[in-house]
N, C-alpha and C positions, 0 to 999 in steps of 0.2 A: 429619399430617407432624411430626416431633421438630421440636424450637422450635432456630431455631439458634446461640438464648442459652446459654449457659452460667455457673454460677457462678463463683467468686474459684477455688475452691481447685481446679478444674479446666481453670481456660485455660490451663495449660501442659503439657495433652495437647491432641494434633491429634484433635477430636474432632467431632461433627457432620456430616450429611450434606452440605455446603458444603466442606470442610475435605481431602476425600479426597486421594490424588492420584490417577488410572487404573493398571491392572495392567499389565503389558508384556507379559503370556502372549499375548495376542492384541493386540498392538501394531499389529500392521501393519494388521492389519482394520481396529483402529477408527482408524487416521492417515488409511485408506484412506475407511470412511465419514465421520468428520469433514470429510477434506477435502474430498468431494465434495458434501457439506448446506454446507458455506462457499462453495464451488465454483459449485451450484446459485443460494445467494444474491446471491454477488457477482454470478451471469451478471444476475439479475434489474435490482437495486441498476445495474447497466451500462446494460443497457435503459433504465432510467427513465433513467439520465442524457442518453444516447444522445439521445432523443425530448429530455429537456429543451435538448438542448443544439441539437438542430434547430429546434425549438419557438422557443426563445428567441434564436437567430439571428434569426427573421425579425422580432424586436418589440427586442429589445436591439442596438445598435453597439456596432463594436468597441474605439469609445474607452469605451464605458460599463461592458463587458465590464474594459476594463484599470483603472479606477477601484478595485474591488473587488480586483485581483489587486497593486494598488499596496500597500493596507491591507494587504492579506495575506500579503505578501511582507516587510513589515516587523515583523507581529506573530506570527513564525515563531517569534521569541526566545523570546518571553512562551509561546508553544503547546508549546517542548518543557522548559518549566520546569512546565509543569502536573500531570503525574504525577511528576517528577524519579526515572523510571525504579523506580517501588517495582511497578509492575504488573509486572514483568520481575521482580523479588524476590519478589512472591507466586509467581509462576507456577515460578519456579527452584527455590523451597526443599524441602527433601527434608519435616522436620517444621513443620510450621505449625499456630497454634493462633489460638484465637477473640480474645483479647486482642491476639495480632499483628497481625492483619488489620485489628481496628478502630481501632488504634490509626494504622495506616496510613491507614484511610479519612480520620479526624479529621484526618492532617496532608495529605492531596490537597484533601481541602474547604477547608480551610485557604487552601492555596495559592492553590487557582481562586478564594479569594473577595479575595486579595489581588493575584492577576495581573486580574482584571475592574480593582480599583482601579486599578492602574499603567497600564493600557491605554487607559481611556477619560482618565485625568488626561491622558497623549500624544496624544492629540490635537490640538493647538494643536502639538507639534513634528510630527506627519506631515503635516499642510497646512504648515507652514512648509517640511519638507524640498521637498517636492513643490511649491511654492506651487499648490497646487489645494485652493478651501478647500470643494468638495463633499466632501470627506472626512474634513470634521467629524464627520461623521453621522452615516457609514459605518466609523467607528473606534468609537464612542459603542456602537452595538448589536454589533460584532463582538465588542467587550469583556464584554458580560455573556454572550457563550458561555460563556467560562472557568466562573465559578458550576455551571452544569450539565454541566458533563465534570468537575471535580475530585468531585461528588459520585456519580459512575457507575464510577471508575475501577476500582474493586476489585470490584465486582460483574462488570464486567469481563472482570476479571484470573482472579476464580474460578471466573467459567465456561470460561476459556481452560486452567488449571489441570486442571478436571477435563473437557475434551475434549468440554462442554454444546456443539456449534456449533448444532446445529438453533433451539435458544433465541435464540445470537448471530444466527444467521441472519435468524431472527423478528423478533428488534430493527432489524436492518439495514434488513430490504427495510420493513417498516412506517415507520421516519425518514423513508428516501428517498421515498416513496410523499407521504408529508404534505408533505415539502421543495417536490416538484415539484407539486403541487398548489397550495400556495402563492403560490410563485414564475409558475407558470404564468398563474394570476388575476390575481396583479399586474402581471404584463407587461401581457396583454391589458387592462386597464383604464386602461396608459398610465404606469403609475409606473416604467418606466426602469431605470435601477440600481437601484432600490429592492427590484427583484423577487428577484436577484440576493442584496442585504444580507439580508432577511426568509426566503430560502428556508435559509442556514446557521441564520439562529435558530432558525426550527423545527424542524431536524432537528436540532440541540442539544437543545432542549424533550425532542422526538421520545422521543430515546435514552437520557435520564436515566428518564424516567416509564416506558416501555416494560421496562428494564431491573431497576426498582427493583418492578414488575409482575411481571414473567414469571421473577424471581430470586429468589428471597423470603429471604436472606440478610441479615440485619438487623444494623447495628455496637451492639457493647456500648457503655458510658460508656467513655472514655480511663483505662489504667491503667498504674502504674507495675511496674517488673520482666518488661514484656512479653516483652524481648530482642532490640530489635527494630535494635540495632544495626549488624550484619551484613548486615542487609537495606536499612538505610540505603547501607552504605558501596557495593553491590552496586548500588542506584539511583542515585544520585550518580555513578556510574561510566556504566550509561547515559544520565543527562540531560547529560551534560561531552559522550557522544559524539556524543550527538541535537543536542545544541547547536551544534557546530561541525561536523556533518552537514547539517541542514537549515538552518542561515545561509548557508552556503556554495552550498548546493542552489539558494534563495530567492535568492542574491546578484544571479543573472543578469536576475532579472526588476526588481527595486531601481535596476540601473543602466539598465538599458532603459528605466523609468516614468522614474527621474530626467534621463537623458541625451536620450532622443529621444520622449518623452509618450506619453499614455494609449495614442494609437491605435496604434502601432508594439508596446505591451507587449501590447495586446489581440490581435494577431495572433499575436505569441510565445507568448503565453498558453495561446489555443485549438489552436496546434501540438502542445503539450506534451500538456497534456489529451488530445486527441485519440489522440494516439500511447502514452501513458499508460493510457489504458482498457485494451484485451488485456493489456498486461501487470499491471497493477495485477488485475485479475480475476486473475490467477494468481498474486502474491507478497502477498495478502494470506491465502489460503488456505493456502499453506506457512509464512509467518511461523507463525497462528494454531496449527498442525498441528506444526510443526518442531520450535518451540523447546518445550515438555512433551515431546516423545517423545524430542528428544535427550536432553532432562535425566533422562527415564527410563533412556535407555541410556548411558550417561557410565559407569559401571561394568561396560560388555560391548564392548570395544574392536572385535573383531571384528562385532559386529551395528552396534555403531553408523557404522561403514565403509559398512558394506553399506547400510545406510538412505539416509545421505548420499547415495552415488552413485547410488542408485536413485533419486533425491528429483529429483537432477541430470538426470539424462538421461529423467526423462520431461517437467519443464518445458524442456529444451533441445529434444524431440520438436514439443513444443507451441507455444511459441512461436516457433522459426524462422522455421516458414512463413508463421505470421499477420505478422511485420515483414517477410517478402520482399513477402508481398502489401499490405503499407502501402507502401514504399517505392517499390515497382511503379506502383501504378495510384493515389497521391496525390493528382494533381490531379481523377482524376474521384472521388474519394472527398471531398474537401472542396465540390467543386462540388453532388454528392447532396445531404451532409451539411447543407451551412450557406448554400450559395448560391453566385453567382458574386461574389458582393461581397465574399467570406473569402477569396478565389484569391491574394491575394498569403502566405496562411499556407502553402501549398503547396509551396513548395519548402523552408522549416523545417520541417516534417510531415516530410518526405523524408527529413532529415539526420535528426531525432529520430528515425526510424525504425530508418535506419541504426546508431544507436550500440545500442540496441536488442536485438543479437546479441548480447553482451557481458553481459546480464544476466544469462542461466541461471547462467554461472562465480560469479559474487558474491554472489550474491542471498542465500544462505546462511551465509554468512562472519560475520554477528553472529549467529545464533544458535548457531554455533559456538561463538565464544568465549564468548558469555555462560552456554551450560550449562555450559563448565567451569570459571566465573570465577573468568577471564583479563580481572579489568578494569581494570587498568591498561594491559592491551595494547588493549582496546578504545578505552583515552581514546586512549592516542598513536594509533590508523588514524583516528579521528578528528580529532585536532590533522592531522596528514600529508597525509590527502585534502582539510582545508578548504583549507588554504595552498597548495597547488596548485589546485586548482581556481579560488578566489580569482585567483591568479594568471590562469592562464586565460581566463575571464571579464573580467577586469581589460583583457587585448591585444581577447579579441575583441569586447568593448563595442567599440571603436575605428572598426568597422564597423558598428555596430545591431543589429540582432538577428538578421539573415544572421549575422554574423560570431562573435556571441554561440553561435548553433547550431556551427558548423563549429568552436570552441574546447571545445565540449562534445564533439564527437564524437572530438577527437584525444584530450581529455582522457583518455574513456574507453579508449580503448585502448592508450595509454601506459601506463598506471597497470592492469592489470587484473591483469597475472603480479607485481606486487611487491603488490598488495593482498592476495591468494591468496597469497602468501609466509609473508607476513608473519603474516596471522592463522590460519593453520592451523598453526602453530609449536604443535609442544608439543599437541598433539592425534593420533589416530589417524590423522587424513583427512591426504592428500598432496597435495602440486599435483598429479600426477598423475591422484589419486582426483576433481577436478573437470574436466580436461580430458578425460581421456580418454571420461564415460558423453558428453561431448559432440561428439566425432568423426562418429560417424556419420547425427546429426541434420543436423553443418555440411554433411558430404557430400550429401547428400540435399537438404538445400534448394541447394545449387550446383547441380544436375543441374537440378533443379526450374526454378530461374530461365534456364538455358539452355534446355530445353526449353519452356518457358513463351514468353519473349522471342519465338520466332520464332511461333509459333502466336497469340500475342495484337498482333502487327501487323494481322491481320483484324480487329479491335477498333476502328479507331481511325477504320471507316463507322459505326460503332453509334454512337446519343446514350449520352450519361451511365451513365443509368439500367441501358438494355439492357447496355452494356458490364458494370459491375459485379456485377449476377447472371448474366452466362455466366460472364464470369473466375473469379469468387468458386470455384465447384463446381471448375471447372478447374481451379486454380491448386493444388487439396487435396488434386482427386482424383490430380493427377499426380505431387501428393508420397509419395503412399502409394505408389503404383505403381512409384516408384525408390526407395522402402522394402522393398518386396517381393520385386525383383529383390537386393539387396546381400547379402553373406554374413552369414545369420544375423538379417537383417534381418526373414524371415517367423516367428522365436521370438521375438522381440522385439514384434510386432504381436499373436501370438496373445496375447503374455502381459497387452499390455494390454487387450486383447478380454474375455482371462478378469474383469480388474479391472470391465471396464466391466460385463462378466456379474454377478459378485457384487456390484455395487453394486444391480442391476435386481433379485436376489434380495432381497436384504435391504430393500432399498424396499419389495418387493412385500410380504414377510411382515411388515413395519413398517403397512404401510393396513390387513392382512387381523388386524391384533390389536390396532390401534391403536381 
């Protein structure tokens, strides 16, 4: 394999098989198989948690649970200062050369080995904030994460770059796999929260080594004249946004641990999660997918329109149904899931669910601007959505974490047509181009839930169990079925059939040459 060193007087060509960027001639195939090998791994990476997360209900409480989401909701700050968005700058730049990137690596390692320092030195203030001083311990190990993500970042970045997801994927499901392994043995041997702390280290561990393994992208010495200033000012723009993104995000759990303790965050906690997983399985597969192929098409106005709304309305297809049937059948889903003794998460599950609908519209909206950086307009939706939300959070703390949920759900839909406004300014895409591929998915799951409602009152002779695998089939099958009747609704179904078709092609001739 070519070495993906380079000498002095050639780092300022983009050179090496690490360095490429993919062709657009067949864009959509490989967005399409990309996303469906990130798609396939997230499902996996979902599983283990799934299990982990039932697993560790019945050996973890839920104040022990909230211990750990105390820490972590405080060291959010420190976690989106760890890349200071230069992963977003490899991945954007049209030319990139070997000098750039390692000169990046050098300041993300950097960083993680300076954000470990600040993290664990904090300790002594998050047991003071908290007065809970079990979280000494568990601030101490969450801090030496950092170390190993600021040394992975750009290996990364350059597999996301050049559209490697099956690699990504590799990395993923093996972290996860060792995490819950971990985590799992320490529960069952009575360590508590510990299981919990120990399963993030190792799949820190996990994903540096794995990644540094299965990537073979090696950084040069640090060099001057790299030019790497642009891609500075380009990350710095997303870590401003990430910063006042996920503080904001974290805010509600901060006042939860701090106003009303562990065991109240710990149910808040497991709602979110919970309702989180489907769609997390679908926006980390489009993040990884989107933003390279937009950036590929940023000089093809009309294709890159078209990508957009097709992006839109097949995650609007997808996840509707799956939050109708969270929000539907909640309680016998928590009660499967984690027991009767999580039941009071149940009706937060419901709300989270609900707000839920509202992601397909946004979900896309930073990699929008950031292929065409617009990052100044990215800090201010940034400043804009923390301040309100803050807000938000701020009234419905006032009721705990009931109230916390129901200020999240107004949140979201207050704010959804001026978020969409505002960052599609000065782009191809329209408010229109996000609303509209999502029309007929809303219809369809409306019909879906009327239909459903009266047919799933038989439901409520069934236990738990039985209930959840009739409904589950039901509640898809009868979405397709008000897909199939709607106009235009069955070329819409073929066409993803056909996707689903050439995905099973290309697998199949992938094993039979592999």
């Amino acid at each position: 394999m070519q070495s993906a060193a380079v000498s002095r007087d050639t780092d300022e060509k983009p050179v090496g098989p690490f360095l490429a960027r993919p062709s657009v001639v067949n864009l959509r195939e490989d967005s399409v198989r990309g996303g469906a090998a990130t798609l396939v791994a997230e499902a996996l990476n979902h599983v283990i948690r799934v299990i982990s997360i039932v697993v560790l209900a019945r050996y973890v409480s839920p104040e022990q649970f909230g211990l750990l989401a105390m820490v972590t909701a405080l060291t959010v700050v420190a976690e989106r200062f760890k890349d200071v968005g230069l992963d977003i700058a490899t991945i954007q730049r049209d030319g990139l050369t070997q000098a750039q990137v390692s000169n990046l690596f050098w300041i993300n390692s950097g960083i993680g080995a300076i954000l470990m320092v600040l993290v664990a030195g904090s300790a002594p203030l998050v047991v003071g904030f908290y007065g809970e001083p079990r979280l000494w311990g568990i601030t101490i190990v969450v801090a030496s994460t950092f170390l190993f993500g600021g040394a992975t970042i750009q290996h990364q970045a350059l597999m996301r770059r050049q559209m490697r997801f099956k690699t990504i994927a590799w990395i993923g499901v093996t972290s996860s796999i060792l995490g819950f392994v971990a985590a799992v043995s320490l529960a069952a041997l009575g360590f508590g929260y510990w299981a919990l702390v120990w399963r993030e280290f190792v799949r820190a561990v996990a994903t540096a080594v794995t990644s540094w393994t299965l990537f073979r992208w090696r950084p040069s010495l640090p060099s001057r004249g790299a030019h790497v200033g642009a891609m500075m000012r380009t990350g710095w723009s997303v870590t401003i946004y990430n910063l006042f993104y996920f503080l904001s995000r974290n805010l509600d759990q901060m006042l939860i641990g701090k106003m009303w303790g562990a065991r109240q965050l710990g149910f808040y906690r497991q709602a979110y999660q919970l309702v989180m997983l489907p769609l997390s399985l679908l926006q980390f597969p489009v993040n990884a997918v989107a933003l390279p192929a937009l950036s590929a098409l940023k000089n093809e106005p009309a294709r890159y329109r078209r990508y957009y709304r097709e992006i839109v309305g097949t995650l609007s297809f997808i996840s509707m149904p799956i939050v109708l049937y969270l929000a539907m059948h909640s309680e016998r889903l928590i009660s499967v899931a984690l027991g009767d003794g999580w039941l009071p998460t149940a009706d937060i599950f419901r709300l989270m669910a609900f707000a839920g609908f509202a992601w397909p519209l946004t979900c896309l909206t930073g990699a929008v601007m950031t292929s065409f950086g617009h990052n100044r307009q990215y800090v201010w939706l940034g400043v804009g959505s923390a301040l309100t939300l803050t807000f938000a959070f701020a009234v419905g703390n006032l009721w705990g974490a009931m109230g916390t949920a129901v200020a999240f759900v107004l949140w979201t839909y207050l704010t959804v047509l001026p978020i969409l406004w505002f960052s599609l300014r000065s782009t191809p895409v329209s408010l229109a181009d996000s609303v509209a591929p999502a029309i007929k998915p809303a219809i369809a799951t409306f019909f879906t839930y009327i239909i459903t409602t009266m047919v799933f009152r038989a439901l409520n002779r069934m236990d738990n169990i039985t209930a959840v695998a009739v409904s589950l089939p039901l509640c898809f099958g009868c979405y397709l079925l008000v897909w199939a009747v709607q106009p235009g609704g069955r070329a819409i179904l073929v066409r993803y059939l056909a996707y689903a078709t050439m995905l099973a092609r290309n697998r199949s001739m992938s094993v039979r040459t592999g």
